[in-house]
N, C-alpha and C positions, 0 to 999 in steps of 0.2 A: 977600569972606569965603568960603572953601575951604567945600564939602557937606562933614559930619563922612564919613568913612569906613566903609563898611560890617562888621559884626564879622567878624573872621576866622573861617570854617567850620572841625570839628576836623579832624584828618587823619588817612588810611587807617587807623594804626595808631591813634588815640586813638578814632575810632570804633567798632573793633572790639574796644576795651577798654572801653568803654562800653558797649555789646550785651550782652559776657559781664557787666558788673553789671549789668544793666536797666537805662540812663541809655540815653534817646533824645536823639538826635542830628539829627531833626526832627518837627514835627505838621504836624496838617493842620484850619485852620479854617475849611476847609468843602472837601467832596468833589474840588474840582477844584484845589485851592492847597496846597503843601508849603513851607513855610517851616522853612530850617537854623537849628538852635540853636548858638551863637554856642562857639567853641574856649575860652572862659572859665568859661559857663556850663556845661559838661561836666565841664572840670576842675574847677571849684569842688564840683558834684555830687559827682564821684569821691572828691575829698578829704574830702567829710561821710562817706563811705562807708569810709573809713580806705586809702583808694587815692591812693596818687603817682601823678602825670601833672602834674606842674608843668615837667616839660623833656620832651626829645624820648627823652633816655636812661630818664627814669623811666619814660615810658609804655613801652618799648620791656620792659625791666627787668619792670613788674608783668603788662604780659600776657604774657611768659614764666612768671609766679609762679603765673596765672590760668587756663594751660592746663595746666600741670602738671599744680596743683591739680583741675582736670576732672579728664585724665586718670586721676588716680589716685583721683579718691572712688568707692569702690562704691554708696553713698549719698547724698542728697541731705541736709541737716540733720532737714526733717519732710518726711515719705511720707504719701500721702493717698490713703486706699482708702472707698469709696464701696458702701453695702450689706451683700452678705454676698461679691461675686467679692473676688480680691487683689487687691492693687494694683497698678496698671501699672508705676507704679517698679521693682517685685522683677523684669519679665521681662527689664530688665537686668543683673542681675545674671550674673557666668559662669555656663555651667552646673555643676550638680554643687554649687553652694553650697549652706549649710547655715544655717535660721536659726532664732532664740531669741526669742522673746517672751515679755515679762510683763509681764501686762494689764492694766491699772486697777484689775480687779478682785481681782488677785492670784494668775492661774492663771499656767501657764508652759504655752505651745505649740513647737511645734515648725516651722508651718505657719499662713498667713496666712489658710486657708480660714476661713471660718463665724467670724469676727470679732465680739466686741460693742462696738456704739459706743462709744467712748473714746479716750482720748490714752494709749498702751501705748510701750512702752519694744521697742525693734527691734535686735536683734542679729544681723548678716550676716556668717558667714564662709566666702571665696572657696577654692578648693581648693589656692591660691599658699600659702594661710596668712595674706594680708591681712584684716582686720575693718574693720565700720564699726559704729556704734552711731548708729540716727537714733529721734528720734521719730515714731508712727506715727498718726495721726489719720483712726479710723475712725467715719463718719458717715451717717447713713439717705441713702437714694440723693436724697431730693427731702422736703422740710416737706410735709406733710399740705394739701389744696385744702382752702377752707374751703366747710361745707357748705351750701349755701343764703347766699343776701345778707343783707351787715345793712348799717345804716345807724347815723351818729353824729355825735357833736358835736366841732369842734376849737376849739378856746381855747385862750390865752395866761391861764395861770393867774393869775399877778399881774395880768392887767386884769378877774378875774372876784373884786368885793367885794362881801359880804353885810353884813348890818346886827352882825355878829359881828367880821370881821375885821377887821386891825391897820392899817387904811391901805393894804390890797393883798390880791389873793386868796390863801389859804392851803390846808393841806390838808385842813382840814376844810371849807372850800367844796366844794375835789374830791369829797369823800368824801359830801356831800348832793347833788351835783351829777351824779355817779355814780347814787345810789339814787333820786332825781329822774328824770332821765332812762332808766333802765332801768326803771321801775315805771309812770312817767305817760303817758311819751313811745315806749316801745318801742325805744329806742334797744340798738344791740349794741354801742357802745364809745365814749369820751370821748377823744378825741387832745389832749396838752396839749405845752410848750415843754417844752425842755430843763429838767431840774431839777438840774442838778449847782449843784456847788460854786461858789460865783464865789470870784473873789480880794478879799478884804478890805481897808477901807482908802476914808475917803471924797477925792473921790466914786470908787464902786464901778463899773465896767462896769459898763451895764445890759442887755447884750446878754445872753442865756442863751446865745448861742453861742461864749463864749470866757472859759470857767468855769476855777477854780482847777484842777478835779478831775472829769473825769467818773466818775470810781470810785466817790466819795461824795458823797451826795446834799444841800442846801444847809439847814440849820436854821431861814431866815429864812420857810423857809415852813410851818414848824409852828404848830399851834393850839394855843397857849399853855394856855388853859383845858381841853384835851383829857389835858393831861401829870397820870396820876394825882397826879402829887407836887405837882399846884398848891393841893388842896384843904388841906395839911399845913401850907402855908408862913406861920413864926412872924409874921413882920411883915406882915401883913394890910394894912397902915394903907399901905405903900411899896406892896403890891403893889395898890391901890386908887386912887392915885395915879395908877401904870401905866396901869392903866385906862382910866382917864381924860381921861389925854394920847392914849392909841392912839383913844381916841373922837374928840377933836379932829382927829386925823389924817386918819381913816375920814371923818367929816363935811368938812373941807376938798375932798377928792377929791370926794364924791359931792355938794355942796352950792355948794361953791365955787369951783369950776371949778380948784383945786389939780393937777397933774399929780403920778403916782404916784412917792411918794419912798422907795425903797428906801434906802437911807441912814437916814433917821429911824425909819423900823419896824424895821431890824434895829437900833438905838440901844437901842430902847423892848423888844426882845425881849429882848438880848441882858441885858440888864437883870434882866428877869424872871424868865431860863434861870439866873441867878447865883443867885437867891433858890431856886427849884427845886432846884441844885445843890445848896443849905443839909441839902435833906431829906433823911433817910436814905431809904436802896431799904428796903421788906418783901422779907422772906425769895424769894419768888416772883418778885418781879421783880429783884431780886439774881441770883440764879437766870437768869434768861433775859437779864440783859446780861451775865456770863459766858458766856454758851452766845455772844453776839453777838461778844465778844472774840475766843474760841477761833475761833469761825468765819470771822473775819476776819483774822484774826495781825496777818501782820508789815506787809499795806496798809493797815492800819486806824495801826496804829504809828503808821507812816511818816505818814500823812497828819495822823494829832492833833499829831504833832509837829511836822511844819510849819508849822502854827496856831497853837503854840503860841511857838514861835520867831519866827513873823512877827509877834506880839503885841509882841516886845521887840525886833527889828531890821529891821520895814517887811516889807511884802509883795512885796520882789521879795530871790529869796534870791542873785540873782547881785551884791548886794550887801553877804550876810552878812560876818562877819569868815571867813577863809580856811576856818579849818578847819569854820566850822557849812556849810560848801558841796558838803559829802561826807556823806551819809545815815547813810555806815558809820562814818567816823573816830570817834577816840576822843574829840577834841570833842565833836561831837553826840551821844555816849553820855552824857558828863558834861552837855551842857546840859541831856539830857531827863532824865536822873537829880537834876536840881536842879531841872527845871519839871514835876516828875510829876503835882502836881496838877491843872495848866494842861493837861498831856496826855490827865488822865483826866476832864477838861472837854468836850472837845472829842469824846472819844470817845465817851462819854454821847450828846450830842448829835448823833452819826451814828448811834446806837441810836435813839433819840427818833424822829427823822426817817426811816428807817428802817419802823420801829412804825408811824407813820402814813401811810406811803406803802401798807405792805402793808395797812392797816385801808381805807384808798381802795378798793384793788383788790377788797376781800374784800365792800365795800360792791356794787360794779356789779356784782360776780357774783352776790351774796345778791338782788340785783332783777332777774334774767335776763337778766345782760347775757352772751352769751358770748367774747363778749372782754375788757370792762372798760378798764382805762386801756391807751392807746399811750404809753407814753411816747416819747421825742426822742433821740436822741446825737449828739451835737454832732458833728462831722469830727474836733475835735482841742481843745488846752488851751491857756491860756495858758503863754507861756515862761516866766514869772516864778513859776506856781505851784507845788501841793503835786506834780502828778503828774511833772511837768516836772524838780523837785527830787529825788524818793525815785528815778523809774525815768531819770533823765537817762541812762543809757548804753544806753538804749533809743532815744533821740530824735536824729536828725541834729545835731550843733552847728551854728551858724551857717546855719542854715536855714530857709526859713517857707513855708507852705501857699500854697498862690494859686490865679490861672487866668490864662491864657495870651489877650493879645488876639484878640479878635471882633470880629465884627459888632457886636456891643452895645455894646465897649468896646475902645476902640482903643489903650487904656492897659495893658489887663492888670490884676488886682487882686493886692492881695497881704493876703492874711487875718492875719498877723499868727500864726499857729498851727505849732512847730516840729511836722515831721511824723517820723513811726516810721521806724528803719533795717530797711528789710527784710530783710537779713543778720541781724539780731542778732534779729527778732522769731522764724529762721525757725529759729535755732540754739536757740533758748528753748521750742522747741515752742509757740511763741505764745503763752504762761504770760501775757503779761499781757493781751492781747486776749482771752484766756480767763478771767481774772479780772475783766475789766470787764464782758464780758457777761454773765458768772453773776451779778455783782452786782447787775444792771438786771433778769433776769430775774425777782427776786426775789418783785418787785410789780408787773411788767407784761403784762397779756393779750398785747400788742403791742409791737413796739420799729420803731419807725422810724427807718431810716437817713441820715443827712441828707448828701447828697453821698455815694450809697453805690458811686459811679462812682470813689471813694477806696479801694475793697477793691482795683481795678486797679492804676490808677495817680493818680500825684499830681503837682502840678504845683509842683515846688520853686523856691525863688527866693532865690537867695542875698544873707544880709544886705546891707546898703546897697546893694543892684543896686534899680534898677526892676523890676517883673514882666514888661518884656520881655523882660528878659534872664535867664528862667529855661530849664527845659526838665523834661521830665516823668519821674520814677524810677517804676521798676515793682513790683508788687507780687505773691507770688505767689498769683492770685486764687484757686488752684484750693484752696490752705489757707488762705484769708481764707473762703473763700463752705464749706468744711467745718467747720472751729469754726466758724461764724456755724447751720449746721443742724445741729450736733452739741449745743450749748448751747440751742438754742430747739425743739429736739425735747425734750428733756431737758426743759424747761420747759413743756412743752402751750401754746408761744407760736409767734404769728405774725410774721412781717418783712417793712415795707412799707419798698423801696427808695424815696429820694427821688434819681429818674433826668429830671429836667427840663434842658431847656437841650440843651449839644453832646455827644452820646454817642457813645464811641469803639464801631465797626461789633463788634457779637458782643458785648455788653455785656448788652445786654436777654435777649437770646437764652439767655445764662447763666446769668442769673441766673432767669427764667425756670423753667430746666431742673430748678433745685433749689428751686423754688417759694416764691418772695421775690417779694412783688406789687410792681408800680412805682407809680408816681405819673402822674394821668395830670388835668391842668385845662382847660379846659373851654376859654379862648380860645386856649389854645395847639395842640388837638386840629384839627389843619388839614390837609387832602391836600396834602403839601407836595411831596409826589413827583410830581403831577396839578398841578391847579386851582388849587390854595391854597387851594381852599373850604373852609366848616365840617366835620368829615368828618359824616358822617351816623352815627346812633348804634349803628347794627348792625355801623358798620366798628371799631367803638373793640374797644379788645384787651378779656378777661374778667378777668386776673390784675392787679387795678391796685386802691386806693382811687382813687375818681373825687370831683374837688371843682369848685366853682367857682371857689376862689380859696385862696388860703394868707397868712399873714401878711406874706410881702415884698410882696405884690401888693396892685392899690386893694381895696376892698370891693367888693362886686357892683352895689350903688346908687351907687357912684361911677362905676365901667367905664357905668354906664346912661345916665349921666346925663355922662360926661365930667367930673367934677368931676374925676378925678383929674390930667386936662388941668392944668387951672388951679392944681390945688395944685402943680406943677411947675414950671408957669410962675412962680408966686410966689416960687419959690426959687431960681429963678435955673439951673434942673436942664434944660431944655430946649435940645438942640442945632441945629435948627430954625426957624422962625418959627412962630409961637403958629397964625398960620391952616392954616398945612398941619398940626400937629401934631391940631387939632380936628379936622381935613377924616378926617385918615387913622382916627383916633377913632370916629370917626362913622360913616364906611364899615364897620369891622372891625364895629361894634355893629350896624349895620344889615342885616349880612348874617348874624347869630346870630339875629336875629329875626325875620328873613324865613325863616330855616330852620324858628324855634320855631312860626312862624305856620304855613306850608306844611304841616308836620306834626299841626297844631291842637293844640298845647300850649299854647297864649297863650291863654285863655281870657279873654274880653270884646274881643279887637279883632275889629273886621266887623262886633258883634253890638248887642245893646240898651247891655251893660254898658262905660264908657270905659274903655281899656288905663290901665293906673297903672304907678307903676315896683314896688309890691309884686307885683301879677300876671304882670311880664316876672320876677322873680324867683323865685316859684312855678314858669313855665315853664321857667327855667332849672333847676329840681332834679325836676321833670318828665322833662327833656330826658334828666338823669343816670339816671334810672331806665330811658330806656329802651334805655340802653346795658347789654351783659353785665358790668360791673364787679361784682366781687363784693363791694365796701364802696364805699359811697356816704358823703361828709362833707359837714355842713353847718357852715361857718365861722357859728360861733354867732351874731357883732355883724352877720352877714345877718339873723341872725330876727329883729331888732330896727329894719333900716334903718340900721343907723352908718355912715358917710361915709367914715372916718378910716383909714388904714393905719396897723397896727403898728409896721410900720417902714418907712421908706423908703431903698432902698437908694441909696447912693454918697451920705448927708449925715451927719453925725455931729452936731455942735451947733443946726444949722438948723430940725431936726425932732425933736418928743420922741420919740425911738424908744424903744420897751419901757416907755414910759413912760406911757400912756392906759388907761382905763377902756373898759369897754364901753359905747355910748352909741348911744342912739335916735339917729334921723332929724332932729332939732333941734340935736344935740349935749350932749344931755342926758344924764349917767349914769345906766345903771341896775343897779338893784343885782341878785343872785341872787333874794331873793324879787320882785321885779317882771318880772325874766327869767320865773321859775316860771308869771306869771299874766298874761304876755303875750298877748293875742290875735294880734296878729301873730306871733308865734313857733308857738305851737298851729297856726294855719293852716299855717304855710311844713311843720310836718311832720305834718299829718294826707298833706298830698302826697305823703309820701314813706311815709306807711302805707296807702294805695292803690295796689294792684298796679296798673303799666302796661298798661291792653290794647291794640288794636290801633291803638284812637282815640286814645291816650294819656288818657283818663277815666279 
């Protein structure tokens, strides 16, 4: 049997037609190794990017088309000027040019000087008589440092249920959970999952990260009983019922060891939102979902009518009949003009939800939080869904998000997420990355970016390919990371990069520079450039949230105790033998608390009192404190002792991901008010409301 053949590398000229689009032609998975991406993989890229390179004449052909095109732009599509200097872009321009701006605001200059932040409309004309028209996107030079440390809670909303909600956490959990923690506990912010859209349709994703829509936020997680219009509603008797059944739900989970069914609660909501809908708006609130209409146009449209639509032809619309597969055609005018009331359903219920995301926010701040919620953004959407649908000539065809073989994964993954053409985001003045992020700003102190090493670049993989055989398209970071501080200036909001894992070299640095914190966990904080030891807490960077752990990772009384070892083993997930997989466990663990010790964070080993694994867990957010991070998070089912991962990455049926409660040290759920009046929880943050001195006391 013949070794399959190695893929053919591109050639001189497909390379250098690949450079001029941003399509890399190799990476590097770790400092000293370059691996060529494959002559298929390049062209397949090119061609999502509307570039021929399918023969040797085509490539030959469009980088002729490619240089030209340089050649002759005076312009770039967006220009990105930074404070109040010009922008670099203009000192290309010939001398003697002549230029026109009108600003957002509605002024007309003449000159890029003393700029106000905005996305301004740019008119360049050369002294040949050439013109160019680009968008101009002027942005505060860096986000504002945040003043003094705060510290907070991260949750997966759906595993946080009170004796209220529907079979899963909702927003009015958030919203007590918020003035809870900002009032009792001194907390400065709540970080929760993503909360967009999922795609409808049982059974539902239950991933929050691979939502119908990150534009609009998901209805399954509103508090029914919070909806003024629930007090009005004529059949009292059907909506008691409801009740009742969402009681059974709520009690299975918390009582009977039921895993959380998103499916059933949005059955029993959806239900409920129907009888709601019955009720007429008062004047007043009439009144402010008009104003929510107006403010939202034509993505608010677009998205209720893909809800609506996918009600009567399934949730993936690359199955619709031909013509519902065009947002614009005159199809889809006539369906939504025949499904108006199904559109003005759904769009209701992006109001609704909406209403309570911002009532959340308004709650952590009303108890001193100065942050309030972080909300989540996912990397990207499902292909089947609403955003996928409305902005599809935004998104690569035949393409999907991933990551490129590691150390970790010798496979490559492939997320399954069709990602943004950077040509077309950059010709649009980024209109829709700018309308996503106003939308999120709307209700959040904080927005974190998940995979936000994605403003760079991304690592594309072409349908039915493997993800080895992708290769990474560029993105331009320098107007990703100014709308990203143009809209969160604008918003008195902060932006925590989720930068873990392989970061390409100048990445931190940049982001950094325009003051976007990164992400920085506690086992993974190691002198990797030295020792490989723990680093010590004075080396750890200040511009980071610092945690112990996050939802793909074990819990911290798992990492302690190894259990998370064995949940691995149990599934079959371990590439290794079970004993070196403990050995090396063991050691990583043992030498985090040989630090915590050395340091005297570990309070009761050496002394009267016996170490426990709650006390290595106190020294572990001890530890965080005495690092410069200027937000500290406590993965909340730590306060508790829970065992269990959120999610466990690389299983899909094997494990309930997205799908557990928060639960004590037995595996017991507990609810928000047991959360409230936990003494293990109280403890783990009176520690983190004692300033670190020198003894860590």
């Amino acid at each position: 049997m013949t070794a399959p053949r190695p893929a053919e590398p591109p050639s001189e000229d497909l390379s250098r037609l690949a450079e001029l689009h941003g399509v890399a032609t190799s990476y590097s998975p770790s400092p000293d190794r370059t691996v060529a991406a494959s002559a298929a993989a390049v062209t397949l890229a090119l061609a999502a990017l509307g570039v021929d390179a399918s023969t040797p004449g085509a490539v030959r052909a469009a980088l002729a088309a490619r240089e030209r095109e340089r050649g002759a732009a005076l312009l770039p599509p967006t220009v990105v000027g930074w404070g109040t200097g010009p922008p670099a872009a203009l000192a290309a321009l010939p001398e003697g040019s002549r230029l026109h701006i009108e600003t957002e605001q509605g002024e007309t200059r003449a000159s890029a000087e003393q700029l106000p932040p905005g996305v301004h409309r740019l008119t360049a004309t050369a002294p040949d008589g050439r013109t160019a028209t680009a968008h101009l996107v002027v942005a505060p030079a860096r986000l504002p440092t945040p003043t003094g440390r705060s510290y907070g809670l991260l949750v997966q909303l759906y595993s946080l249920l009170s004796r209220r909600s529907w079979g899963m956490g909702d927003l009015g959990d958030l919203a007590e959970l918020a003035g809870w923690a900002g009032r009792s506990l001194g907390a400065g912010f709540v970080q929760v999952n993503p909360l967009h859209a999922a795609v409808p349709g049982a059974p539902t994703d239950p991933s929050p990260y691979r939502p119908s829509s990150r534009r609009f936020p998901d209805p399954v997680h509103l508090r029914i009983e919070d909806v003024p219009e629930c007090a009005y509603v004529e059949d009292r008797e059907r909506l008691r019922a409801l009740l009742e059944r969402s009681g059974r739900l709520r009690e299975a989970v918390l009582e009977k060891g039921a895993l959380i069914d998103r499916d059933a609660v949005w059955e029993l909501k959806r239900e409920a939102l129907e009888l709601l809908y019955e009720v007429p708006l008062g004047p007043g609130r009439r009144a402010a979902y008009c104003d929510f209409l107006a403010e939202q146009g034509q993505a608010l449209e677009d998205h209720a009518t893909w809800c609506a639509l996918a009600e009567v032809h399934g949730s993936d619309w690359h199955r619709w009949p031909t013509g519902l597969r065009d947002p614009r055609s005159a199809e889809t005018v006539r369906a939504r003009n025949g499904l108006m009331d199904r559109v003005d359903f759904w769009s209701r219920l992006a109001w609704l939800t909406d209403t309570q995301l911002t009532a959340a926010q308004r709650a952590g701040r009303e108890a001193g939080m100065p942050v309030g919620i972080v909300h989540d953004l996912a990397v990207g959407v499902h292909p089947g869904g609403a955003d996928a649908w409305a902005q599809q000539e935004y998104f690569a065809a035949g393409m999907s998000v991933g990551a490129p073989p590691d150390a970790f994964n010798a496979r490559g993954q492939d997320w399954g997420l069709p990602p943004w053409r950077p040509d077309r985001l950059a010709a649009s003045g980024y209109a829709p990355y700018r309308e996503l992020l106003r939308a999120l700003f709307r209700y959040a102190g904080a927005l974190r970016i998940d995979h936000v090493m994605g403003l760079f670049r991304l690592w594309w993989v072409p349908q039915g390919r493997p993800p080895t055989e992708g290769t990474y398209v560029r993105y331009d970071a320098e107007a990703m990371l100014a709308v990203l501080v143009l809209e969160a200036s604008r918003a008195g909001a902060l932006v925590i990069g989720e930068d873990l894992g392989t970061v390409e070299p100048g990445v931190r640095e940049a982001l950094r520079e325009r003051g976007v914190l990164g992400t920085s966990v506690l086992w993974f904080e190691r002198d990797w450039e030295g020792d490989g030891r723990p680093l010590p807490p004075d080396r750890w960077r200040a511009d980071c949230l610092a945690t112990a752990t996050t939802h793909d990772l074990p819990s911290t009384a798992a990492r302690l105790t190894g259990e998370h070892v064995e949940l691995r083993d149990s599934l079959g997930l371990l590439t290794r033998p079970l004993h070196e997989e403990r050995a090396e466990a063991a050691a990583d663990t043992g030498e985090w608390l040989a630090l915590l010790t050395h340091l005297g964070l570990l309070h009761g080993t050496g002394g009267t009192d016996t170490s426990s694994e709650e006390a290595e867990i106190q020294a572990v957010h001890r530890f965080l404190l005495r690092t410069p991070a200027r937000m500290v998070g406590v993965w909340l089912p730590d306060g508790v002792g829970d065992r269990r991962p959120q999610n466990l990455p690389g299983t899909w049926d094997q494990y309930p991901n997205w799908r557990l409660p928060i639960a004590d040290a037995q595996g017991r759920p507990v609810t928000l008010e047991q959360l409230a009046a936990s003494p293990r929880l109280h403890a783990l943050i009176e520690v983190l409301r004692q300033p670190a001195d020198a003894s860590g006391h």
